[in-house]
C-alpha positions in Angstrom: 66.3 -188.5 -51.3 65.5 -185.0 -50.5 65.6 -181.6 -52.6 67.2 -178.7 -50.3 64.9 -176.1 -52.4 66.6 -173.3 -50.2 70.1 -173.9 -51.5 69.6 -171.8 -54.7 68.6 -169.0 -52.9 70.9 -168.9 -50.0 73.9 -169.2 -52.5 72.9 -166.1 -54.5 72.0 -164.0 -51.2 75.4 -164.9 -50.3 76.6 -164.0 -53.6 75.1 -160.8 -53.9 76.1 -159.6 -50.1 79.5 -160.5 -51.0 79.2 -158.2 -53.7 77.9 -155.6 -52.0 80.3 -155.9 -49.1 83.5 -155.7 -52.1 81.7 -152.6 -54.0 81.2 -150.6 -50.9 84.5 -151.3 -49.6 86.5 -149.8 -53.1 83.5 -146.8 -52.3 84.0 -145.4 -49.6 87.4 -147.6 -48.4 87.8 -150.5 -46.2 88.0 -147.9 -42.8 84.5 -146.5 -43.9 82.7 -149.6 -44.0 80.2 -150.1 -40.8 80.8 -152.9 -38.9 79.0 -154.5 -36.5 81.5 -153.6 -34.0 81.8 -149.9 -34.6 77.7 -150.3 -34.5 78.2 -151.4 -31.3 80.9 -149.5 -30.3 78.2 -146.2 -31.5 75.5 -147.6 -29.8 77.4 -147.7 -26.0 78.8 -144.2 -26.6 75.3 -143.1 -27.1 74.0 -144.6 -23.9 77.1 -143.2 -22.0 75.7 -139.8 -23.5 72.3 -140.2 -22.4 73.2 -141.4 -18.8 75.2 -138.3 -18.3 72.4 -136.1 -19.8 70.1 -137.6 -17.5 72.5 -136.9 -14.6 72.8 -133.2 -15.8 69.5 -132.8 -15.6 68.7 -134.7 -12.7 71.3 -132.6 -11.0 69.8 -129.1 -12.3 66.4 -130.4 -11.2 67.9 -131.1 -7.6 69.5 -127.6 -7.6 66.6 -125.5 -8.5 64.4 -126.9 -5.8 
Protein backbone atom coordinates (compact mmCIF):
# COMPACT_ATOMS: atom_id res chain seq x y z
CA UNK A 1 0.00 0.00 0.00
CA UNK A 2 1.17 3.35 -0.95
CA UNK A 3 1.34 6.77 1.02
CA UNK A 4 0.04 9.74 -1.41
CA UNK A 5 2.64 12.19 0.58
CA UNK A 6 1.27 15.03 -1.75
CA UNK A 7 -2.27 14.86 -0.46
CA UNK A 8 -1.60 17.06 2.69
CA UNK A 9 -0.31 19.69 0.79
CA UNK A 10 -2.58 19.91 -2.11
CA UNK A 11 -5.65 19.95 0.39
CA UNK A 12 -4.27 22.99 2.26
CA UNK A 13 -3.13 24.87 -1.20
CA UNK A 14 -6.60 24.36 -2.03
CA UNK A 15 -7.80 25.48 1.23
CA UNK A 16 -5.91 28.49 1.40
CA UNK A 17 -6.77 29.68 -2.50
CA UNK A 18 -10.29 29.13 -1.55
CA UNK A 19 -9.69 31.54 1.04
CA UNK A 20 -8.12 33.92 -0.71
CA UNK A 21 -10.54 33.67 -3.59
CA UNK A 22 -13.72 34.35 -0.65
CA UNK A 23 -11.63 37.32 1.15
CA UNK A 24 -10.98 39.15 -2.03
CA UNK A 25 -14.25 38.74 -3.32
CA UNK A 26 -16.10 40.58 0.11
CA UNK A 27 -12.80 43.21 -0.83
CA UNK A 28 -13.20 44.53 -3.56
CA UNK A 29 -16.79 42.64 -4.73
CA UNK A 30 -17.44 39.78 -6.85
CA UNK A 31 -17.35 42.23 -10.31
CA UNK A 32 -13.80 43.29 -9.28
CA UNK A 33 -12.29 40.01 -9.02
CA UNK A 34 -9.83 39.19 -12.13
CA UNK A 35 -10.73 36.39 -13.95
CA UNK A 36 -9.13 34.43 -16.30
CA UNK A 37 -11.50 35.57 -18.80
CA UNK A 38 -11.39 39.28 -18.36
CA UNK A 39 -7.42 38.40 -18.43
CA UNK A 40 -7.99 37.22 -21.58
CA UNK A 41 -10.44 39.36 -22.66
CA UNK A 42 -7.45 42.41 -21.55
CA UNK A 43 -4.85 40.74 -23.25
CA UNK A 44 -6.74 40.65 -27.02
CA UNK A 45 -7.77 44.30 -26.60
CA UNK A 46 -4.22 45.04 -26.11
CA UNK A 47 -3.03 43.24 -29.20
CA UNK A 48 -5.94 44.92 -31.23
CA UNK A 49 -4.30 48.18 -29.78
CA UNK A 50 -0.89 47.43 -30.92
CA UNK A 51 -1.87 46.18 -34.44
CA UNK A 52 -3.63 49.41 -35.11
CA UNK A 53 -0.55 51.37 -33.63
CA UNK A 54 1.60 49.61 -35.83
CA UNK A 55 -0.73 50.45 -38.85
CA UNK A 56 -0.64 54.11 -37.71
CA UNK A 57 2.66 54.20 -37.98
CA UNK A 58 3.25 52.16 -40.79
CA UNK A 59 0.90 54.38 -42.57
CA UNK A 60 2.72 57.80 -41.40
CA UNK A 61 6.03 56.12 -42.44
CA UNK A 62 4.48 55.41 -46.04
CA UNK A 63 3.19 59.08 -46.17
CA UNK A 64 6.35 60.83 -45.32
CA UNK A 65 8.36 59.19 -47.91
Amino acid sequence: MSTDLSAGPRAVVATAAGLIYRVGVSVVGAENVPTARANAWAAVCADRERAREREEVARLIAAAR
